[in-house]
LUMKEKOL-602745 format. One record per residue: x, y, z of N, C-alpha, C in turn; residue number from 1. Coordinates in steps of 0.02 Angstrom, whole numbers, plus 50000, padded with zeros to 5 digits. Example, Ala and Ser with C-alpha at 12.3 -4.5 7.8 and 13.67 -1.06 7.14 Angstrom:
// residues 2
NODE;n.east;n.north;n.up;ca.east;ca.north;ca.up;c.east;c.north;c.up;nr
NODE;50660;49716;50390;50615;49775;50390;50660;49835;50390;1
NODE;50642;49888;50354;50684;49947;50357;50645;50002;50394;2
// end
This chain:
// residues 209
NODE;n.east;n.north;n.up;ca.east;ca.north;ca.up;c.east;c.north;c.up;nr
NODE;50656;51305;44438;50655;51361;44390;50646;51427;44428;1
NODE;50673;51488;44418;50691;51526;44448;50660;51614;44388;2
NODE;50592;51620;44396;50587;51683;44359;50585;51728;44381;3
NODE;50605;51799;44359;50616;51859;44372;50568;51885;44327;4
NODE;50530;51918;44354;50462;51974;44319;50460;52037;44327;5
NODE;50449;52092;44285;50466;52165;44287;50406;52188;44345;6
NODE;50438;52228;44398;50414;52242;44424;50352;52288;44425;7
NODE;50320;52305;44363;50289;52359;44354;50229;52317;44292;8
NODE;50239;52276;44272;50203;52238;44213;50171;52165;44256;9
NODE;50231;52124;44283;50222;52080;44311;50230;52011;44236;10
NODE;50262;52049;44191;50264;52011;44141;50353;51963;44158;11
NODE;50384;51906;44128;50429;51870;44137;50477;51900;44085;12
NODE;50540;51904;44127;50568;51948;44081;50651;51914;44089;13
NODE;50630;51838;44113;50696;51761;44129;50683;51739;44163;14
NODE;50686;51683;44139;50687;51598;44156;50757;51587;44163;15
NODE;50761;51531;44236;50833;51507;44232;50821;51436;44256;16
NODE;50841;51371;44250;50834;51328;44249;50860;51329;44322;17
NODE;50846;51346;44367;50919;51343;44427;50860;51348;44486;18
NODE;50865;51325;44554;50833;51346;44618;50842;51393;44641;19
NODE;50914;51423;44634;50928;51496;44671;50964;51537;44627;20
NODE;50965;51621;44621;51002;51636;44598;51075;51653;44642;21
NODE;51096;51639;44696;51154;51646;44720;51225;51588;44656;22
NODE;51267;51665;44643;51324;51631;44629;51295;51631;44526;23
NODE;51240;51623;44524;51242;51642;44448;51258;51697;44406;24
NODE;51269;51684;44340;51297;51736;44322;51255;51748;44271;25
NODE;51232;51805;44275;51157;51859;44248;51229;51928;44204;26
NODE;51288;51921;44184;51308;51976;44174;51300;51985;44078;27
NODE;51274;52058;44074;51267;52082;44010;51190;52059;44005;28
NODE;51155;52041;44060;51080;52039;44057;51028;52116;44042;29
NODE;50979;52103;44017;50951;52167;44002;50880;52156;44040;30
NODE;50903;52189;44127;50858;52157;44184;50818;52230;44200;31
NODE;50815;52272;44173;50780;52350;44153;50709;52346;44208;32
NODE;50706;52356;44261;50637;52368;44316;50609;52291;44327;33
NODE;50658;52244;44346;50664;52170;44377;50649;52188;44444;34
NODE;50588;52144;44469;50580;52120;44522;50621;52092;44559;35
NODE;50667;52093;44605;50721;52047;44624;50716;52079;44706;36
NODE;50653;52100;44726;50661;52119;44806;50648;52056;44827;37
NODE;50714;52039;44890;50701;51995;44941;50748;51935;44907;38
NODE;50770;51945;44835;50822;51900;44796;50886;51851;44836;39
NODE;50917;51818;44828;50969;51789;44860;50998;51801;44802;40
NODE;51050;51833;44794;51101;51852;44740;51194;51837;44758;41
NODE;51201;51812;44815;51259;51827;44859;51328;51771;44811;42
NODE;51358;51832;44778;51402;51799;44743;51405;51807;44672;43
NODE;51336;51836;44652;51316;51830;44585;51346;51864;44558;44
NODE;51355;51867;44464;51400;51905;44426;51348;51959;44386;45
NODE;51346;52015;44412;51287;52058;44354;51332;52103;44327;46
NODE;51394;52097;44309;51444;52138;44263;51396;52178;44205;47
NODE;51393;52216;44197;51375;52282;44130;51292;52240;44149;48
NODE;51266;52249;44172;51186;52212;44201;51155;52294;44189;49
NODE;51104;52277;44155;51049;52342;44152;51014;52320;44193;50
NODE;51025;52357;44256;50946;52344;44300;50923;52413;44336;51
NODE;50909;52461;44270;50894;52517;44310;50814;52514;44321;52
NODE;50768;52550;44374;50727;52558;44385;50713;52490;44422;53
NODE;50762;52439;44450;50747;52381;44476;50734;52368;44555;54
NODE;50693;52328;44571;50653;52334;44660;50726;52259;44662;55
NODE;50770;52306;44715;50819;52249;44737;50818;52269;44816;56
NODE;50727;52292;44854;50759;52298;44949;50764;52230;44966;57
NODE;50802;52238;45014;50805;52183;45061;50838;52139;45026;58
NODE;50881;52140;44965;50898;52065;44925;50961;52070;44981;59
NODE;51008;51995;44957;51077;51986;45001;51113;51986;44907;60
NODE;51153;52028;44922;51191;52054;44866;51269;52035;44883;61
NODE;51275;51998;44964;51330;52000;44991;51393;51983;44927;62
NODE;51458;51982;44927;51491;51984;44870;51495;51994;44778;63
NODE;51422;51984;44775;51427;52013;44695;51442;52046;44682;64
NODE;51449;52038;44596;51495;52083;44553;51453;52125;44515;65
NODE;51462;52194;44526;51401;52252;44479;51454;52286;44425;66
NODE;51494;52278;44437;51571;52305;44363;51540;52338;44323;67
NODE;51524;52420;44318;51491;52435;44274;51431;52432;44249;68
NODE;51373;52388;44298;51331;52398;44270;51287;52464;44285;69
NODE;51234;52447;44244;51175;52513;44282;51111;52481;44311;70
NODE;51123;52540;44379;51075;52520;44415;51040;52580;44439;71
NODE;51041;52636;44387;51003;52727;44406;50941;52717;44417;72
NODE;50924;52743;44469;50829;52728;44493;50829;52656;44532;73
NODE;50853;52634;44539;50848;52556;44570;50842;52576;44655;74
NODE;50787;52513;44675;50794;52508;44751;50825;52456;44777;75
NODE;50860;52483;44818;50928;52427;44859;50891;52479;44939;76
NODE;50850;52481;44974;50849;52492;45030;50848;52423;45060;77
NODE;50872;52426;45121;50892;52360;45173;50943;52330;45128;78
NODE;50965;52340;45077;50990;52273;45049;51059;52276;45075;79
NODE;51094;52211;45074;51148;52164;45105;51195;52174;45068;80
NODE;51242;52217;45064;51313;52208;44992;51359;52209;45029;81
NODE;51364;52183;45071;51428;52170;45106;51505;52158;45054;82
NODE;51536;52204;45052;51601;52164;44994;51584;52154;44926;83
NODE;51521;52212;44902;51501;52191;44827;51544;52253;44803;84
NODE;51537;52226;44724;51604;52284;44703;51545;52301;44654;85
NODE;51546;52357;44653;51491;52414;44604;51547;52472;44564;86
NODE;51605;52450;44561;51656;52499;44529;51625;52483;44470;87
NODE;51623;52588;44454;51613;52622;44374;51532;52577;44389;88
NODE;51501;52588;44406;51432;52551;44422;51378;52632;44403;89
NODE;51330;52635;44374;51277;52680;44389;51244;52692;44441;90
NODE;51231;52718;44472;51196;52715;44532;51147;52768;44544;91
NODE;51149;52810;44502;51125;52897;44526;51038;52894;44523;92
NODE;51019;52903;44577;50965;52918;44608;50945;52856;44638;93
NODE;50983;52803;44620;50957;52760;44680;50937;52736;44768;94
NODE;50900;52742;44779;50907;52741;44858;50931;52681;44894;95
NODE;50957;52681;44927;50994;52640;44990;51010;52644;45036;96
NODE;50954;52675;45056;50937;52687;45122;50938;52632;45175;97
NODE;50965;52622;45233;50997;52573;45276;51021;52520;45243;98
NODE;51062;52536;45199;51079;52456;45145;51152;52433;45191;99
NODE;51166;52412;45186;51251;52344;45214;51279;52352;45171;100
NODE;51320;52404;45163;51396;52422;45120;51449;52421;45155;101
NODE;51466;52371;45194;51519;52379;45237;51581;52328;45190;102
NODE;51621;52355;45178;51672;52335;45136;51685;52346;45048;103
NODE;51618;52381;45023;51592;52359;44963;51645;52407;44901;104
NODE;51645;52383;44854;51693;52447;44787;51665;52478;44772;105
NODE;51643;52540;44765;51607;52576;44732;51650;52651;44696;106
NODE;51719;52627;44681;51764;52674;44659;51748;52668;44573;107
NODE;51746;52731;44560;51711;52796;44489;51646;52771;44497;108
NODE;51612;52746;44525;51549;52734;44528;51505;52812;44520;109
NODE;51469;52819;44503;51419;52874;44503;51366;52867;44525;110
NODE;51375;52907;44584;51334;52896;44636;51277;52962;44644;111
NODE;51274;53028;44597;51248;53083;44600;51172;53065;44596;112
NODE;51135;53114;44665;51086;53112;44685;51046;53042;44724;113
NODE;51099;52993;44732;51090;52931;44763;51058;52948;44845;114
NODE;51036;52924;44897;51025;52917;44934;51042;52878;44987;115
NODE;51082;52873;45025;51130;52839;45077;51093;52846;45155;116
NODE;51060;52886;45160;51041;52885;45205;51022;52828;45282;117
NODE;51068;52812;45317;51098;52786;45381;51117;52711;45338;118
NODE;51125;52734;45299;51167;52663;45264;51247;52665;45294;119
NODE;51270;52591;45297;51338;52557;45332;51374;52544;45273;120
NODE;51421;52614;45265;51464;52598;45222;51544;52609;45246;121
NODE;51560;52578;45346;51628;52552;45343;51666;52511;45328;122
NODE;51726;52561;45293;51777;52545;45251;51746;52504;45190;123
NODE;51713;52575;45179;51696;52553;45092;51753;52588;45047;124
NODE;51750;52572;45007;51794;52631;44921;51782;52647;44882;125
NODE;51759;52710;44913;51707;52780;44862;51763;52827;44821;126
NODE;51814;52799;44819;51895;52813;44778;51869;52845;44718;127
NODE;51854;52906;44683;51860;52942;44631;51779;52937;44594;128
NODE;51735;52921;44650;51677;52930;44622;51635;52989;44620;129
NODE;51579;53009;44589;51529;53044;44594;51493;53017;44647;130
NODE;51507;53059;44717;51472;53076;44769;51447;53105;44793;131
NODE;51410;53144;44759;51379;53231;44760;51305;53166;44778;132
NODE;51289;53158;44813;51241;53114;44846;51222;53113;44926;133
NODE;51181;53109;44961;51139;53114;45003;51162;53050;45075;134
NODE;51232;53056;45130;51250;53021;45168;51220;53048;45239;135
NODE;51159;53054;45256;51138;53088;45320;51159;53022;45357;136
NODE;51157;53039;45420;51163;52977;45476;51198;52924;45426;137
NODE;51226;52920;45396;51276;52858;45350;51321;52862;45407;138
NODE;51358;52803;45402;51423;52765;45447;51472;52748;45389;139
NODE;51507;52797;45386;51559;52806;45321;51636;52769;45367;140
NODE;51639;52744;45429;51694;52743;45468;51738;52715;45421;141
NODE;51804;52746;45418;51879;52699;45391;51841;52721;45310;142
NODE;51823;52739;45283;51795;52751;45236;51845;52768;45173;143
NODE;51864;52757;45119;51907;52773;45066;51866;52833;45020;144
NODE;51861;52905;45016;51834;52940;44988;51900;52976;44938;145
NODE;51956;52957;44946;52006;52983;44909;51989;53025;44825;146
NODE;51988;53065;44825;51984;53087;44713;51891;53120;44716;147
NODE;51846;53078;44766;51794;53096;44735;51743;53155;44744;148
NODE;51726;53157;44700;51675;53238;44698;51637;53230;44747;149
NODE;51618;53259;44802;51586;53262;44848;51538;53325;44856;150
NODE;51548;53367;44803;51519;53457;44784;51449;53434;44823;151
NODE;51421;53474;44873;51383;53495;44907;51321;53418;44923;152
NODE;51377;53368;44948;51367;53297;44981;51325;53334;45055;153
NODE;51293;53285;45077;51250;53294;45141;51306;53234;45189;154
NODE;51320;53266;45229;51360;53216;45265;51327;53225;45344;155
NODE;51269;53263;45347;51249;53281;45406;51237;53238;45445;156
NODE;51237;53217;45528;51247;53166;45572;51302;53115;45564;157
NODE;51311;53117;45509;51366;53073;45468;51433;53044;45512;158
NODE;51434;52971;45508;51502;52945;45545;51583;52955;45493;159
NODE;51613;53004;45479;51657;52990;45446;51734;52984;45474;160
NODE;51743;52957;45549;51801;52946;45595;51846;52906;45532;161
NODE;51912;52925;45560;51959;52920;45505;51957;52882;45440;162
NODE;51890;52924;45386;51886;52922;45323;51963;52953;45285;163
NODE;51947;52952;45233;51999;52965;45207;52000;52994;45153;164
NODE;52001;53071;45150;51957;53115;45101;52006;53170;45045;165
NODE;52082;53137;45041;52130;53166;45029;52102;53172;44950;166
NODE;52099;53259;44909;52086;53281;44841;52031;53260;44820;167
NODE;51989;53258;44891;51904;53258;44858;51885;53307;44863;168
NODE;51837;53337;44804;51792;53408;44777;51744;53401;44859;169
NODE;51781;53464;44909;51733;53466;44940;51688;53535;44969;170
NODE;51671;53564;44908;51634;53631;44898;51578;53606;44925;171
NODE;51538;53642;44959;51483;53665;44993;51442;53591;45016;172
NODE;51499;53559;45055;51461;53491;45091;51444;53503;45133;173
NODE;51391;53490;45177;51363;53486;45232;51386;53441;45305;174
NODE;51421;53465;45346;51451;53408;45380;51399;53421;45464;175
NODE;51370;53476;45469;51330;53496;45519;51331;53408;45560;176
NODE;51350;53420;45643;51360;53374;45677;51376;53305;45649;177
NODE;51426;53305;45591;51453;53227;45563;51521;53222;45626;178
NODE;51526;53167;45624;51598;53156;45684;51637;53128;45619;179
NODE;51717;53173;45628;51746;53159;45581;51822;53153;45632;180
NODE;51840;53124;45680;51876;53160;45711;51910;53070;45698;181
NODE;51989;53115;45668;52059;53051;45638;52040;53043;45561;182
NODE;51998;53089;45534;51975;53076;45462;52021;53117;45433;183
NODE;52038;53102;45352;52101;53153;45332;52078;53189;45280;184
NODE;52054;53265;45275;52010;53304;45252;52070;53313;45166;185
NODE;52035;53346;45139;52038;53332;45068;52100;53363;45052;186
NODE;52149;53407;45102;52240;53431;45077;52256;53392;45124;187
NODE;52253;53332;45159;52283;53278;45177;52295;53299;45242;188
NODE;52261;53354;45278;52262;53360;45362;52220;53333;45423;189
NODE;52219;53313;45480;52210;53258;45506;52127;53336;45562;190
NODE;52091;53305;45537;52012;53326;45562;51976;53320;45625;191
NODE;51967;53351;45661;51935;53351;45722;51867;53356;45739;192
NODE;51827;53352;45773;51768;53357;45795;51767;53440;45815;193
NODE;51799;53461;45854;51784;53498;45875;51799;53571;45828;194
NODE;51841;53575;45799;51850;53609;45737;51812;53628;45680;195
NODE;51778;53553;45662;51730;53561;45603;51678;53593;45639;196
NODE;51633;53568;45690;51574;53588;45718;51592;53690;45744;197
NODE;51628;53716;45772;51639;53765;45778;51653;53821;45730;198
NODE;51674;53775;45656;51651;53805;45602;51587;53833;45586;199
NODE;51550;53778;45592;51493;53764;45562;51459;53819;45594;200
NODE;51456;53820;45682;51422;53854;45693;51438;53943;45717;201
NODE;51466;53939;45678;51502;54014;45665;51416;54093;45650;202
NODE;51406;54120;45689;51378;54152;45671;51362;54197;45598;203
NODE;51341;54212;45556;51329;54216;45502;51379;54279;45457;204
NODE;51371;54329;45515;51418;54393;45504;51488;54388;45508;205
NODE;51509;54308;45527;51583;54326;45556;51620;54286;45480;206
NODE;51585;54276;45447;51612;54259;45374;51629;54320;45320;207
NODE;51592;54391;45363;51601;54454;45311;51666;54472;45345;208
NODE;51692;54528;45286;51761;54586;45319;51838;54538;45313;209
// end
């Protein structure tokens, strides 16, 4: 038997007759500040899953399905999503900080005010999402950012080598020392290292006249 208890009550909030939850399917569950840090989930189906305000560090999330659900306020730091698809998923203010997004969907996802910070998200697909969110030291490499709002994204230290950033909103992002060099900036031109950074550090006056 396999229970999940709200992280904040410590009250039971499902029973599953099962040893593990890898590969079960929890979708259209109403899992609202679930305990599930350290979870084995790898495979699982949490389609339209309410699990906002939910402790998921360190779980292995490797291939599950988040299709929409919500997960705003939730902790996924360390956690494992290797190849999980979180498309049209909630996400905003969640942290995931060093989480394993290397492959994962996260296209229209809404990701505003999220936290990425040195999280591994090569060749993820952030394709038309709300990314106005927090990628310092993130490893965005091969990265799919195509369509999405990026309005004043932190991309600072940031790995974004040939991302792919063609008609993303990219007003007042922060790229201060990100390596972007083979990345294809948002009118579809091919980005350099040495270009962006010599922007950046443009003395203050030479932007007037």
């Amino acid at each position: 038997m396999v229970s999940i208890k709200n992280r904040h009550t410590g009250k039971v909030i499902l029973s599953l007759p099962a040893e593990s939850l890898a590969g079960a399917n929890l979708a259209g569950l109403k899992l609202m500040g679930a305990d599930l840090h350290g979870a084995d989930l790898q495979n699982a189906s949490l389609m339209t899953c309410d699990l906002r305000d939910a402790d998921l560090r360190g779980a292995n999330l490797k291939g599950a399905t988040f299709k929409a659900a919500g997960l705003d306020g939730s902790l996924l730091i360390g956690a494992c999503m290797q190849k999980a698809d979180f498309g049209e998923a909630g996400l905003a203010g969640c942290n995931l900080s060093k989480a394993q997004l290397q492959g994962a969907i996260l296209r229209y996802a809404k990701l505003h005010d999220a936290n990425f910070e040195e999280a591994d998200l090569t060749g993820a697909d952030l394709s038309l999402a709300d990314g106005r969110a927090n990628f310092f030291k993130a490893n965005l490499t091969r990265s799919d950012l195509r369509g999405a709002d990026l309005t004043g994204a932190n991309f600072m230290e940031a790995n974004l080598e040939r991302a792919n950033l063609t008609g993303a909103q990219m007003s007042c992002v922060r790229l201060a020392h990100a390596k972007v060099e083979g990345a294809i900036d948002a009118h579809g031109r091919m980005m350099h290292n040495h270009a962006v950074h010599k922007v950046a550090h443009r003395p203050w006056w030479q932007f007037w006249g």
